[in-house]
C-alpha positions as CSV (number, residue, x, y, z in Angstrom):
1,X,112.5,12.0,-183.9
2,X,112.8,12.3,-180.4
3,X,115.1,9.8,-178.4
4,X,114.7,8.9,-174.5
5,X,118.1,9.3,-172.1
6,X,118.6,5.1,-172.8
7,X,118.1,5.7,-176.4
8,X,120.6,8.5,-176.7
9,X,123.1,6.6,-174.2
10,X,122.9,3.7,-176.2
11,X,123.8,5.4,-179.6
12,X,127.1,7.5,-177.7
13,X,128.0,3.5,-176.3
14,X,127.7,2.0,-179.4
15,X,129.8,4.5,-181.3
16,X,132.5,4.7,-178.9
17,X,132.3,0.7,-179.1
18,X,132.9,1.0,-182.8
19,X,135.8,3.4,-182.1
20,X,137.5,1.6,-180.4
21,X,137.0,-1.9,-182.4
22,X,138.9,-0.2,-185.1
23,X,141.6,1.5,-183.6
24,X,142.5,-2.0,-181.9
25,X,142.0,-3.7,-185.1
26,X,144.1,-1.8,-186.8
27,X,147.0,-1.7,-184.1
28,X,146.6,-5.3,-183.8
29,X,147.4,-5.8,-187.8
30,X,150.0,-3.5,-187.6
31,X,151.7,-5.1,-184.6
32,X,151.2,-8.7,-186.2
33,X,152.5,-7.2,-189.6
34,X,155.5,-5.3,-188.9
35,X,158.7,-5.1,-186.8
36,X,158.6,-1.8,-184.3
37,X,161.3,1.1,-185.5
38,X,162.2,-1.3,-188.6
39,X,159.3,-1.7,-191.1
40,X,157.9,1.0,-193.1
41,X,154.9,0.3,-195.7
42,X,154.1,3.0,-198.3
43,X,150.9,4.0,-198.0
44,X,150.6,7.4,-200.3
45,X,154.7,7.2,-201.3
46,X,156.4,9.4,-198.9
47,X,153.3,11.4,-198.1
48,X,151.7,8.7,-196.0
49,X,153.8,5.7,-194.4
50,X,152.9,3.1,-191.8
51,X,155.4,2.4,-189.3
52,X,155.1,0.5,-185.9
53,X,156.6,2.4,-183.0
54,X,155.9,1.8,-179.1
55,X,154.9,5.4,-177.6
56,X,155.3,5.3,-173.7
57,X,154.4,8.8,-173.5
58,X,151.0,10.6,-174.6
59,X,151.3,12.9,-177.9
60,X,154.1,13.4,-179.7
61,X,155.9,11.7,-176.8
62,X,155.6,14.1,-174.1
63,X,155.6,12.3,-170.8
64,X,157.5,9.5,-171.9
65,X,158.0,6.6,-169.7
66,X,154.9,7.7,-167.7
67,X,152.1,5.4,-168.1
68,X,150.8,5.3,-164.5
69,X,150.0,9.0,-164.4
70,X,148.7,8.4,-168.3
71,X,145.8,5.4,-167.0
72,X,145.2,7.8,-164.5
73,X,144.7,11.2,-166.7
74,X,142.5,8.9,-169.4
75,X,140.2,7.1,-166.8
76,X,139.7,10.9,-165.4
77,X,139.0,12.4,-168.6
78,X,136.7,9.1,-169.5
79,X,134.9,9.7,-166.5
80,X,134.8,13.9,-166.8
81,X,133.4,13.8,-170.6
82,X,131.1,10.8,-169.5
83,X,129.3,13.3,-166.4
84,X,129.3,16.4,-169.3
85,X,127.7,13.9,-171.6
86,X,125.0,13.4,-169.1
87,X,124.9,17.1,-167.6
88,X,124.0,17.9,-171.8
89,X,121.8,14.8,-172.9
90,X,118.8,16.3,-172.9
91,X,119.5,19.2,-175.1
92,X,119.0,19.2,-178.4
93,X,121.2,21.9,-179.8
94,X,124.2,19.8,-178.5
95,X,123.8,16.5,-180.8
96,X,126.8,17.4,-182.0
97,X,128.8,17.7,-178.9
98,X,127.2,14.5,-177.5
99,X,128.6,12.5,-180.6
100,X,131.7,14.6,-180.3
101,X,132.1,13.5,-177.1
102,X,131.6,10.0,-178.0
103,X,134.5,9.8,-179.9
104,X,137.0,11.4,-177.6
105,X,135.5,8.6,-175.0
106,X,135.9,5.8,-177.8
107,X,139.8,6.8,-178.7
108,X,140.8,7.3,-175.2
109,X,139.6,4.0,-174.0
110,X,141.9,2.8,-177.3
111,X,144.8,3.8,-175.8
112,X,143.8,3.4,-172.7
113,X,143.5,-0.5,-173.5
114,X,147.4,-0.2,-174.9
115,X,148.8,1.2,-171.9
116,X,147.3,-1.0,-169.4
117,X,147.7,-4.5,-171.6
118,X,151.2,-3.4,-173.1
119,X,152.5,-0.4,-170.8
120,X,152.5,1.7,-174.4
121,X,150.5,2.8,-177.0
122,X,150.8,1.3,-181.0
123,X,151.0,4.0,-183.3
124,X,152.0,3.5,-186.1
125,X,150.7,6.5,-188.8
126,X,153.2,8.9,-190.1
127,X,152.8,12.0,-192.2
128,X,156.8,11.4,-194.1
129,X,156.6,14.7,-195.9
130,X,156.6,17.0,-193.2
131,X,157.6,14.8,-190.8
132,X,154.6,14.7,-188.7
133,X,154.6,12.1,-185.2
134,X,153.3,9.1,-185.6
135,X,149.7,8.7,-184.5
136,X,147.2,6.0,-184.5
137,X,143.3,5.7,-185.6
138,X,142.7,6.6,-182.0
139,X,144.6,9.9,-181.5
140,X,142.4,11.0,-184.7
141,X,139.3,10.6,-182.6
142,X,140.8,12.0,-180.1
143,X,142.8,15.1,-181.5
144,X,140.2,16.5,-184.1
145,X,137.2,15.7,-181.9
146,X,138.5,18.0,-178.9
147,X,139.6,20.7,-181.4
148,X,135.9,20.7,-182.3
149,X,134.8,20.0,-179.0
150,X,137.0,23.7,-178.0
151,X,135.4,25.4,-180.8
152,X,131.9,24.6,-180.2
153,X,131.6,25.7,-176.6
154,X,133.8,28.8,-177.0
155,X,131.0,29.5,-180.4
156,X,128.4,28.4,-178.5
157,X,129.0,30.6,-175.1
158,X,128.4,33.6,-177.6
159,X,125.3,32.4,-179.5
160,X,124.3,31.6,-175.7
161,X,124.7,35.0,-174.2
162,X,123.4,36.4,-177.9
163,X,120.1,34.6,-176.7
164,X,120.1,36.3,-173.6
165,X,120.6,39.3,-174.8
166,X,117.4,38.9,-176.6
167,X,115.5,37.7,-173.8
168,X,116.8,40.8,-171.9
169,X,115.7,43.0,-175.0
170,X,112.3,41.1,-174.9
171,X,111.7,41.2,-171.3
172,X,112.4,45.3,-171.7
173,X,110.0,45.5,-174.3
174,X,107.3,43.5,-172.7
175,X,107.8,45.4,-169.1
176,X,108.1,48.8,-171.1
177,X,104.9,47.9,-173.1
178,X,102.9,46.9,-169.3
179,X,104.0,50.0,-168.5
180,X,102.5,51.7,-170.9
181,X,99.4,50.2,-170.7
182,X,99.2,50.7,-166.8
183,X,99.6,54.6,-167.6
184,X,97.1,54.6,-170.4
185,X,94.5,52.8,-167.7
186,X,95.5,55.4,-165.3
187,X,94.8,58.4,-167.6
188,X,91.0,56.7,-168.5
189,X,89.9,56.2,-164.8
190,X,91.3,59.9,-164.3
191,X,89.3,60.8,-167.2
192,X,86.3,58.7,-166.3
193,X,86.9,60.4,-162.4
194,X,86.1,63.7,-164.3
């Protein structure tokens, strides 16, 4: 099925919505629920624990204290995968990177909403057993969207250039193939001259 520009804009909106409705729903039970630094709820036993902590900084704390330059680095990456979105909507081999791209938008305007309305973001997931840093629904989106995001385009740069190659291979044959006709007319009205 083919989808118009609204269609397809639409769909990406509604996803991110959806995105974000959870992460928020789920910081906001865990902020009602438990004390920050204090409370820790076994999820998985010490595999998976929730725990509420306050991160002022962006993942696993780096730039801590910063949230000014943080708003300002999430509205510009908002607004940068929002004109790549557009620049790729009508191509159809990147569905996948349009949806990709949905939910990096959808979890950064998760945290995004922390940091302006609290000055820091809830996360509150934490990997016990190896010790992981606590994360939230959002960072997920985020985090293993972009990874995917990376991999496509670096994949799809070869596959691209692997298509050009085959044009240029195509183009060779078709010119070679002109030119071999042009010499066998040549050779007939030569004949035909004689």
């Amino acid at each position: 099925m083919k989808y118009t520009k609204t269609k397809k804009t639409i769909i990406s909106v509604f996803v991110s919505f959806l995105i974000v409705v959870l992460d928020q729903l789920t910081k906001y039970h865990i902020s009602t629920s438990m004390t920050p630094y204090a409370d820790e709820k076994k999820v998985l036993s010490d595999l998976l624990v929730l725990r509420f902590i306050k991160n002022t900084g962006a993942a696993w704390g780096s730039f801590s204290s910063m949230t000014s330059v943080l708003i300002i680095i999430s509205i510009i990456l908002i607004i940068g995968l929002g004109v790549y979105y557009f620049k790729i909507i009508n191509d159809d081999k990147k569905r996948v990177l349009r949806l990709l791209i949905s939910f990096v938008i959808g979890g950064a305007i998760g945290n995004l909403i922390d940091r302006i309305c609290y000055g820091y973001v809830i996360d509150f997931i934490y990997v016990k057993c190896i010790n992981f840093p606590v994360f939230n629904v959002a960072d997920i989106f985020v985090t293993v969207s972009m990874f995917l995001i990376i991999f496509i385009v670096l994949f799809s740069k070869e596959d691209e250039e692997s298509d050009k190659e085959t044009l240029i291979e195509k183009e060779t044959v078709i010119d070679s193939k002109k030119d071999t006709d042009k010499n066998d007319k040549t050779d007939t009205d030569k004949k035909a001259e004689i």
